[in-house]
C-alpha positions in Angstrom: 138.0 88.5 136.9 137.2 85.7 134.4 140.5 83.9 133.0 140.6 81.8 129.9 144.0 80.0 129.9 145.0 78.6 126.1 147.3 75.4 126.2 150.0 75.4 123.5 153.6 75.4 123.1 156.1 78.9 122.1 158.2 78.7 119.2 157.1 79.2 115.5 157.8 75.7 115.0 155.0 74.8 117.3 152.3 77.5 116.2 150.7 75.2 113.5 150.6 71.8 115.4 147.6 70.2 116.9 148.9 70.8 120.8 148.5 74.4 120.1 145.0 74.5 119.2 144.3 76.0 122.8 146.3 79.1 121.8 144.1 79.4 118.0 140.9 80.0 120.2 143.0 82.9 122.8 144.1 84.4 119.5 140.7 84.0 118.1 139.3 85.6 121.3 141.3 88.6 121.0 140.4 89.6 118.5 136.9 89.3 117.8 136.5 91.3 121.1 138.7 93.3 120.0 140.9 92.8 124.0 144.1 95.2 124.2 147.4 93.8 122.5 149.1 91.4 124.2 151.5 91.8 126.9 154.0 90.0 128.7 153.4 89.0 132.8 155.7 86.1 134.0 155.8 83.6 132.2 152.5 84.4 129.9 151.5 86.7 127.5 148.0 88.5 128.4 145.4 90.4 127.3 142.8 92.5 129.1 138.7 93.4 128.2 135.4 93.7 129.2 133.1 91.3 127.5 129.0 91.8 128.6 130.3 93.6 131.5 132.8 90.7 132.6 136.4 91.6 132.6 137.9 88.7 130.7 141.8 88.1 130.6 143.1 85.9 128.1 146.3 83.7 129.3 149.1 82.5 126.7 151.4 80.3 129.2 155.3 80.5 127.6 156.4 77.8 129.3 156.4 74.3 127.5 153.5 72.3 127.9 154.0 70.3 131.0 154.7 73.4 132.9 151.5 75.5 131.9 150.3 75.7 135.5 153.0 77.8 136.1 150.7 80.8 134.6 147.9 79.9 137.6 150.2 80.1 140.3 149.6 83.7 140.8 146.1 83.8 140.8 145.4 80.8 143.0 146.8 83.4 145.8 143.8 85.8 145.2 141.3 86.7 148.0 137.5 86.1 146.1 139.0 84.0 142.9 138.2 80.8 142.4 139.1 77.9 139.7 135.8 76.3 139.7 134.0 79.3 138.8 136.9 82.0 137.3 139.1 80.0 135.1 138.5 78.2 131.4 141.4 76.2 130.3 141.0 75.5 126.7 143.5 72.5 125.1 143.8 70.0 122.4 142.3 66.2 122.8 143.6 63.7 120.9 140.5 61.6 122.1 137.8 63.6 120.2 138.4 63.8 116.3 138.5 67.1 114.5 135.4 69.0 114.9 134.3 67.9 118.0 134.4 70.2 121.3 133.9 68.6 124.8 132.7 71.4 128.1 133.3 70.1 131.1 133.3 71.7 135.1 136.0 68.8 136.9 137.8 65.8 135.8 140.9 64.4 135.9 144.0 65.2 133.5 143.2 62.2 131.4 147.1 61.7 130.5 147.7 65.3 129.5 150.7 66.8 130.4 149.1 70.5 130.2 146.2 69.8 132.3 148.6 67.5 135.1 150.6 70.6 135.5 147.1 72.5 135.9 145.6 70.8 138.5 148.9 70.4 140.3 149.4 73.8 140.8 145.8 74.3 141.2 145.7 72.0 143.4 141.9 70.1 142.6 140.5 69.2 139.3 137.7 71.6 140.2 138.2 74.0 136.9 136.1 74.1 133.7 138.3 72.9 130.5 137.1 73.1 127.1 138.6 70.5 125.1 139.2 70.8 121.2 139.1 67.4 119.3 142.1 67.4 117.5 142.1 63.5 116.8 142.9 62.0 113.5 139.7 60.3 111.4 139.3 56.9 110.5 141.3 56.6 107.3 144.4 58.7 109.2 144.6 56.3 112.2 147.8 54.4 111.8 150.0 56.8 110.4 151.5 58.1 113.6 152.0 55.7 115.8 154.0 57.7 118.5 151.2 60.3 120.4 154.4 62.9 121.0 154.7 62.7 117.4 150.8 63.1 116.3 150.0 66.1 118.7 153.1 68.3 117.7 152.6 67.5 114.0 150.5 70.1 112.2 147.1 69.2 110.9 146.3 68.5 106.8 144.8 71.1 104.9 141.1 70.1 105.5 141.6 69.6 109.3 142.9 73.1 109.8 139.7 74.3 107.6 137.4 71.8 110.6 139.4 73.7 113.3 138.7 77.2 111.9 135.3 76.5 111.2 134.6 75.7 114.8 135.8 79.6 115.9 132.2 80.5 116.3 131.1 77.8 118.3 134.0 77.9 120.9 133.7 81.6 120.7 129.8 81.5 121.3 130.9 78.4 124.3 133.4 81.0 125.9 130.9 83.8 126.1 128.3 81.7 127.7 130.6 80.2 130.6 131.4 83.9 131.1 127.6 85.3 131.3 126.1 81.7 132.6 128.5 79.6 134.2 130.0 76.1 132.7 126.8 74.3 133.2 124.9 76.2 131.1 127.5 76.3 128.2 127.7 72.6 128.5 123.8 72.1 127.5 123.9 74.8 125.1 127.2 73.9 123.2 128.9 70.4 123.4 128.6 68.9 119.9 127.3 65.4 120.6 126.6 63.0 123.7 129.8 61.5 125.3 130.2 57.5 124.8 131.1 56.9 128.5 128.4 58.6 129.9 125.7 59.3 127.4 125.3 63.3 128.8 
């Protein structure tokens, strides 16, 4: 089984904020393949499908952010499942501006809390992560000058239009790591080269 893990934290007050952009592409997921309704299991709501033949669940941790691994903890004790191959986490990074989308297979949590608590309950930072630019542009740098602040505030109007827009392309990203492996999804999806690496 295939699990795509959405970062985010509960609360209505948090739903519109850019640190819950992770939980935008599980709902987004659900629906358009059209998974069972959501269900509560520990400390995550999940849903359940078939997608090309793969079953496919779809993780809502409901713990706060820094305790997200939490949801993994369960499935790291599975005979035959593996992170490095079985489990997408998708989050917010404040590193990539809106409309940007990074795919990687390993790496390390690169200060965010979500993905520390991850890998330590994982235990490696062998595990795909699809990261969802969420940064502010140019002309918007400055006005927050506390991270905290800037990743729990929500996004203007024509952000949130950016974010939406990319459904497609994460959606399309999500079903190629499931039929092809991260690899694959990486040459066929992220958006433009990196800067530290040039890949």
């Amino acid at each position: 089984m295939k699990v795509i893990v959405g970062l985010g934290n509960p609360g209505r007050e948090y739903a519109a904020t850019r640190h819950n952009v992770g939980w935008w592409l599980i709902d987004h997921l659900a629906d358009v393949w059209r998974f069972d309704g959501w269900k509560k299991d520990g400390e995550s709501h999940v849903a359940n499908g078939v997608v090309g033949g793969v079953k496919v669940r779809l993780v809502k941790p409901q713990t706060f952010m820094n305790l997200s691994g939490q949801a993994l903890k369960n499935y790291v004790r599975r005979p035959f499942w593996s992170a490095a191959k079985d489990l997408l986490i998708v989050v917010d990074e404040v590193q990539l501006p809106v409309g940007r989308i990074r795919l990687r297979p390993r790496g390390s949590a690169g200060g965010h809390n979500g993905l520390k608590s991850v890998e330590h309950a994982l235990g490696t930072q062998e595990y795909a992560r699809l990261r969802i630019g969420v940064g502010p542009s140019e002309e918007r740098k400055g006005i927050y000058k506390d991270l905290a602040d800037f990743v729990l505030s929500p996004f203007a109007r024509d952000e949130r239009e950016d974010i939406l827009a990319l459904m497609p392309q994460l959606t399309a990203t999500a079903e190629t790591w499931l039929r092809e492996g991260v690899e694959r999804a990486m040459n066929l999806h992220n958006r433009a080269p990196d800067a530290d690496t040039g890949k």
